[in-house]
C-alpha positions in Angstrom: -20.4 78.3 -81.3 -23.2 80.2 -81.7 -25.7 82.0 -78.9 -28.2 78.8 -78.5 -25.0 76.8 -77.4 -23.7 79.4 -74.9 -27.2 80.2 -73.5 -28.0 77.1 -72.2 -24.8 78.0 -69.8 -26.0 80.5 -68.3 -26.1 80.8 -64.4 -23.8 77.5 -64.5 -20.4 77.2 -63.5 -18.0 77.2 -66.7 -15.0 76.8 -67.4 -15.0 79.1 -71.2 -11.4 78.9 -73.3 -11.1 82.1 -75.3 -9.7 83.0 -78.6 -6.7 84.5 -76.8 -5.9 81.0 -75.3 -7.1 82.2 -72.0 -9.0 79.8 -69.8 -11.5 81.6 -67.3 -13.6 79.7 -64.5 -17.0 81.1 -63.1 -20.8 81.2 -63.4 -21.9 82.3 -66.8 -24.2 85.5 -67.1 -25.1 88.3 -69.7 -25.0 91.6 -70.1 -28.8 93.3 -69.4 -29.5 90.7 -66.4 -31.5 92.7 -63.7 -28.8 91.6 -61.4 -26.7 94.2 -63.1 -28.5 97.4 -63.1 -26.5 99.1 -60.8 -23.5 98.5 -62.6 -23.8 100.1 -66.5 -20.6 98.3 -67.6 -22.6 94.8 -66.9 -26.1 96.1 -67.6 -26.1 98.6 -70.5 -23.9 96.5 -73.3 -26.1 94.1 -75.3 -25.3 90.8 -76.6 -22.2 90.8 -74.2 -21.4 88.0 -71.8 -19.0 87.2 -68.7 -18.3 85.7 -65.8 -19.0 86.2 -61.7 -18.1 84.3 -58.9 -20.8 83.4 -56.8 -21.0 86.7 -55.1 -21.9 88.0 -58.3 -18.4 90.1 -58.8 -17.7 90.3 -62.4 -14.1 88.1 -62.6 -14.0 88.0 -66.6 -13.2 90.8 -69.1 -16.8 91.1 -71.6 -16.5 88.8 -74.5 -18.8 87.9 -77.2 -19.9 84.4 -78.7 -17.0 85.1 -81.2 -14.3 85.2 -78.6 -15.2 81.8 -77.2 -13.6 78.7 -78.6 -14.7 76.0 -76.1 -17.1 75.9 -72.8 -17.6 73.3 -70.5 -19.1 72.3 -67.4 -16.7 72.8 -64.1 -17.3 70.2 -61.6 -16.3 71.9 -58.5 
């Protein structure tokens, strides 16, 4: 996967499958977002990506576009 593939997620609901086997449900976002200033775990890595519910609390560890093995659309 590279970072075209996952970008076009963002601010979507997911449902991401990592290289750990891990399956992780929420809406997509990326590290640097103005939505995450406050917060310099979320704001100040680059290139780093996770998920929030839709409260916009982080529910995902930071993972890169290496980590993910599959992504798709959730329907709920």
């Amino acid at each position: 996967m590279n970072r075209e593939q996952l970008e076009k997620y963002l601010k979507k609901k997911v449902k991401i499958k990592l290289f750990d086997g891990e399956e992780i449900e929420g809406y997509l976002r990326k590290s640097g977002e103005d939505d995450f200033k406050n917060n310099p775990n979320l704001f100040i890595p680059k290139n780093y990506y996770f998920l929030v519910d839709k409260d916009l609390n982080c529910i995902s560890c930071l993972f890169k576009i290496s980590h993910t093995r599959k992504i798709g659309i959730c329907d709920s």
